[in-house]
N, C-alpha and C positions, 0 to 999 in steps of 0.2 A: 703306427701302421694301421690302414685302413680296411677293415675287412671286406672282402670279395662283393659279399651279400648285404649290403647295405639296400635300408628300404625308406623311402621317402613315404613321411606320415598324409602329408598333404595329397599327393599321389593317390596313395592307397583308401583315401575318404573320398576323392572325387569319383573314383573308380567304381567305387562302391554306392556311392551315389547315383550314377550314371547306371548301373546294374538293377538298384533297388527300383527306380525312376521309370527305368522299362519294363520291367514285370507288375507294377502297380500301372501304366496304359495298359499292359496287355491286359490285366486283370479287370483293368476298367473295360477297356473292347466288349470282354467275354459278359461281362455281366449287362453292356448295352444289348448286346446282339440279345441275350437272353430273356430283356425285357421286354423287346421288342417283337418275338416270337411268340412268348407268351402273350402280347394284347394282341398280332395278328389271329393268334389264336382264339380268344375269345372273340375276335369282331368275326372271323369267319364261320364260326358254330356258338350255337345259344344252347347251353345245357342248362337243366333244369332239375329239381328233384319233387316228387308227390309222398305225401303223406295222408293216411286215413282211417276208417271204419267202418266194417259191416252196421248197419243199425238194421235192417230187417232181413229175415230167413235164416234159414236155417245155418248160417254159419256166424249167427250177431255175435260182434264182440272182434270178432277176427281184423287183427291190423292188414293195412293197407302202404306198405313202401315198395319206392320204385324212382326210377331214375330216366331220362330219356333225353336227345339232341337233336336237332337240324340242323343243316347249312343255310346259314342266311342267303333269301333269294335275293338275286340283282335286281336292281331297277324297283319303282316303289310301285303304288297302287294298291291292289289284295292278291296276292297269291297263296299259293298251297304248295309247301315244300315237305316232301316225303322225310319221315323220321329218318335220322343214320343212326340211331341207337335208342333201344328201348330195352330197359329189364323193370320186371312188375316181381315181386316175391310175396308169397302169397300163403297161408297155408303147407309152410315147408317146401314149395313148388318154384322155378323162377322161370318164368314167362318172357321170350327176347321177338324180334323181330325174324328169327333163324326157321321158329315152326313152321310145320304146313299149313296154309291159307290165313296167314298172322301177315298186317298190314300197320301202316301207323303216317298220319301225316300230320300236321301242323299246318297253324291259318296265321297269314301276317299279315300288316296294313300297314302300307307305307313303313316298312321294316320294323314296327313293335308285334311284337308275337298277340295272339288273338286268342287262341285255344289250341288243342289240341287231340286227336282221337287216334285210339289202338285197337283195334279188333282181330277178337280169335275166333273164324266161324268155323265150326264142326264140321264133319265129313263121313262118310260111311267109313272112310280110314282111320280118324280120330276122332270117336263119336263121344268121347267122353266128358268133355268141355268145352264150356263158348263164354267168352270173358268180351266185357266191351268197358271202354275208359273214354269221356268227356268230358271236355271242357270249351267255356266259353263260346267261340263263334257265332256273337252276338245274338243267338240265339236262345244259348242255354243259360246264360249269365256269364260275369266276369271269367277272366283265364284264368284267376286264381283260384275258383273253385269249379271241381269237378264231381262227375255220377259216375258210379263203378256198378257194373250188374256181372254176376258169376256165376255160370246155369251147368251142374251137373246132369248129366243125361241128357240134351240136350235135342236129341233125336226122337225122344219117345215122351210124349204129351203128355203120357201118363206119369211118369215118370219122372220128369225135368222139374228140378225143383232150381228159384234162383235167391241169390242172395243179394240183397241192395245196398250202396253204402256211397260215401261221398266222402273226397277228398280234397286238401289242397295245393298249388304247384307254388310252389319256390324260385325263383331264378337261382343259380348256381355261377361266381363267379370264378371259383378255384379251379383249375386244372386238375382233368381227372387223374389218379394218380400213376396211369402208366405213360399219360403225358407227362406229368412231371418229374417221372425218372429218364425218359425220354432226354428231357431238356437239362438235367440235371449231367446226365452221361454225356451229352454234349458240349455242357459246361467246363468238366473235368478234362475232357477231351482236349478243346482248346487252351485249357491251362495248361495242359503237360505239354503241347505245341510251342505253347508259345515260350514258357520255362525254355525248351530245349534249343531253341532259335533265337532268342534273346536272352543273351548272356554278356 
């Protein structure tokens, strides 16, 4: 007598094949889309990070990091594309593009980055400091080295004392990292999709 529940082994490997088979495309899918978001991402913004130090005034000695981005401008020749991200950390303090009269652009030629500058100018509102960062723009030397000046008191002549110091820029190829939890949740995302549709 033959029981009810009889199970064909060949059956049950092909099945299973057929299962494993579609979750490893979907798993592939997910990891193309993801690499391909990730280098859209880098060709659409050029991050960067600076490293440095005071060497004269009164704050020698004092490091110099900081991080900052643009969108790559279209079309080639020389343009000037306004920073989308700058932080300078400084003396306990971090410095973004969010302050009053705080500005930041970048110089490119025929789309390789050239320099780039951030300026903090003071105000009868925020009269306490004036920070400026350079680099490159064929003027000042290469993009990879920059001048940092940092003027406390800034308003009062008698008073404004500044600190000088020089750093230098890095390119940055890694995804910053709330883009890459970004892309990572992403990731996950269309893995549980696709688990749950391809079965």
């Amino acid at each position: 007598m033959v029981h009810p529940l009889t199970f064909d082994p060949i059956q049950i490997m092909i099945t299973l094949r057929t299962s494993l088979t579609s979750r490893a495309t979907a798993v592939r899918s997910v990891a193309a889309g993801l690499l391909l978001t990730v280098m859209a991402t880098s060709a659409s913004a050029a991050l960067f990070t600076l490293n440095g130090e005071v060497s004269f005034g009164p704050l020698t000695g004092a490091s110099i990091t900081g991080s900052f981005a643009y969108d790559e401008p279209l079309g080639g020749g020389y343009a000037e594309a306004p920073l989308s991200k700058f932080i300078l950390d400084f003396m306990g303090q971090t410095y973004t593009l969010a302050l009053p009269n705080a500005s930041g652009q970048a110089w490119v030629s025929d789309g390789v980055f050239a320099g780039f500058q951030y300026v903090l100018n003071a105000d009868e509102a925020h009269p306490d400091v004036g920070i400026s960062l350079l680099s490159g723009d064929a003027i000042f030397g290469p993009w990879s080295e920059g001048y940092f000046a940092f003027t406390t008191n800034p308003l009062d002549d008698i008073q404004a004392q500044t600190s000088w110091g020089a750093f230098t820029v890095s390119p940055s190829a890694v995804p910053e990292p709330g883009q890459l939890a970004l892309l990572l949740a992403a990731g996950a995302a269309a893995m549980v999709a696709s688990g749950r549709w391809r079965v």
